[in-house]
N, CA, C and O atoms as a Tinker XYZ file with bonds, in Angstrom:
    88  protein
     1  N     30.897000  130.704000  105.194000    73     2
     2  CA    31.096000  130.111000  106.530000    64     1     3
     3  C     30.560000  128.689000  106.567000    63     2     4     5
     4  O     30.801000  127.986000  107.549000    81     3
     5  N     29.788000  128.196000  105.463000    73     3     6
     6  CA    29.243000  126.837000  105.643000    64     5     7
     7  C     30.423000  125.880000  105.113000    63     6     8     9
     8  O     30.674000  124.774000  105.593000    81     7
     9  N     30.960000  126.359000  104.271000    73     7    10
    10  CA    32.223000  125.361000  103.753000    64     9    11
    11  C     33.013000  124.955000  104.067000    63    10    12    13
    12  O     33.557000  123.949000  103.615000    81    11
    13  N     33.468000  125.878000  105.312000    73    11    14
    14  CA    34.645000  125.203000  106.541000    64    13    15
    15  C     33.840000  123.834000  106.929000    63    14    16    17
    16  O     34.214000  122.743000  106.498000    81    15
    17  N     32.801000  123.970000  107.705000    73    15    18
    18  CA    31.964000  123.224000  108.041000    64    17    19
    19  C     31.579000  122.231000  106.972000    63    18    20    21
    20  O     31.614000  121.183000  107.616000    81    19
    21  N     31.273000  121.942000  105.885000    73    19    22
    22  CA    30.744000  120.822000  104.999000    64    21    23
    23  C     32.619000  120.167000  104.984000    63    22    24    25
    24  O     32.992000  118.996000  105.055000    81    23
    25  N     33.238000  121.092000  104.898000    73    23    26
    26  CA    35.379000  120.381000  104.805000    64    25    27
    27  C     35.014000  119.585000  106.293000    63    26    28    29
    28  O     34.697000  118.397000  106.247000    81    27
    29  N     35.056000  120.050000  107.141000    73    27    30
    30  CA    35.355000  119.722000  108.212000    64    29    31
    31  C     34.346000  118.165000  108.304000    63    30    32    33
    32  O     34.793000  117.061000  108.618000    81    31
    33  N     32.934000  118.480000  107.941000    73    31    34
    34  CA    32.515000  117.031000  108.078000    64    33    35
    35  C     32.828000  115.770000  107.179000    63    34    36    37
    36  O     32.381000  114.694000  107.576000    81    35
    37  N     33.527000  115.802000  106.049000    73    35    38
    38  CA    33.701000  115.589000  105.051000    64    37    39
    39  C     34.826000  114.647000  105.443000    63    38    40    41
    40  O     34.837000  113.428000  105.274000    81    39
    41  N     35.979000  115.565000  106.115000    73    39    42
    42  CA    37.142000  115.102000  106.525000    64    41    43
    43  C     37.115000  113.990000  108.040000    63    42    44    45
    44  O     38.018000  113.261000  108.450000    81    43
    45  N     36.074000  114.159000  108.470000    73    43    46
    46  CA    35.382000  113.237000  110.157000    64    45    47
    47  C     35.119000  112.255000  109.453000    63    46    48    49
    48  O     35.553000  111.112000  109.597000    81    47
    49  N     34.165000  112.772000  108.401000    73    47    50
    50  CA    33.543000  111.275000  107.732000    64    49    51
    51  C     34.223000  110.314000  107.069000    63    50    52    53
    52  O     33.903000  109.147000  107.295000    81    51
    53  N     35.234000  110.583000  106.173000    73    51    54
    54  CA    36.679000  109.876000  105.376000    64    53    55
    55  C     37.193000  108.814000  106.319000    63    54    56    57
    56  O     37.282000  107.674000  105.863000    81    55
    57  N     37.494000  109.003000  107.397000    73    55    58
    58  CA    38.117000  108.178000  108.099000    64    57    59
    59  C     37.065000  107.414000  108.614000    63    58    60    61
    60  O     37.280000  107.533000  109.821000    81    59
    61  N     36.460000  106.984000  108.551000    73    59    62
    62  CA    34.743000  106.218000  109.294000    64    61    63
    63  C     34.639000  105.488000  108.269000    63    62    64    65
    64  O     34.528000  104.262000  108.307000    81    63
    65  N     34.671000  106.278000  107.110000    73    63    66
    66  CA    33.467000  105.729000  105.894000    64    65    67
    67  C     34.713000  104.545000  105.203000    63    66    68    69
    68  O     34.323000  103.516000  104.650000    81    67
    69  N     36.537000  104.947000  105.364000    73    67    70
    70  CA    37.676000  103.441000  105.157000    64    69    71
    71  C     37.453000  102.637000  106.423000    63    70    72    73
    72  O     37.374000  101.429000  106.201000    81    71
    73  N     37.328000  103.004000  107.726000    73    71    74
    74  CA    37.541000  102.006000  108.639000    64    73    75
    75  C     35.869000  100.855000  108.244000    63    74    76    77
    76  O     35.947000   99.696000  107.836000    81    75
    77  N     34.849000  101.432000  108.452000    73    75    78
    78  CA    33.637000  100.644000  107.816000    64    77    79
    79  C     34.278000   99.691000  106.066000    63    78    80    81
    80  O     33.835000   98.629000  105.629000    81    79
    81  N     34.965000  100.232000  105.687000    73    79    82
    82  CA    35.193000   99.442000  104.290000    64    81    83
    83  C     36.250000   98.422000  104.399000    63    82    84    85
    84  O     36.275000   97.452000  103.642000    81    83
    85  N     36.982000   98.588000  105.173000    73    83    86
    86  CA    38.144000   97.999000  105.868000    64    85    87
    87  C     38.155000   97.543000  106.917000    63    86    88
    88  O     39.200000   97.084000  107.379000    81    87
């Protein structure tokens, strides 16, 4: 049940972590 959860933040964070690089 933690791995949905570590995907799920993983996938929030991806888009943050190109817009900050970009």
């Amino acid at each position: 049940m933690i791995e949905p959860l570590l995907c799920g933040i993983v996938l929030g964070l991806v888009p943050i972590t190109l817009l900050g690089l970009f």
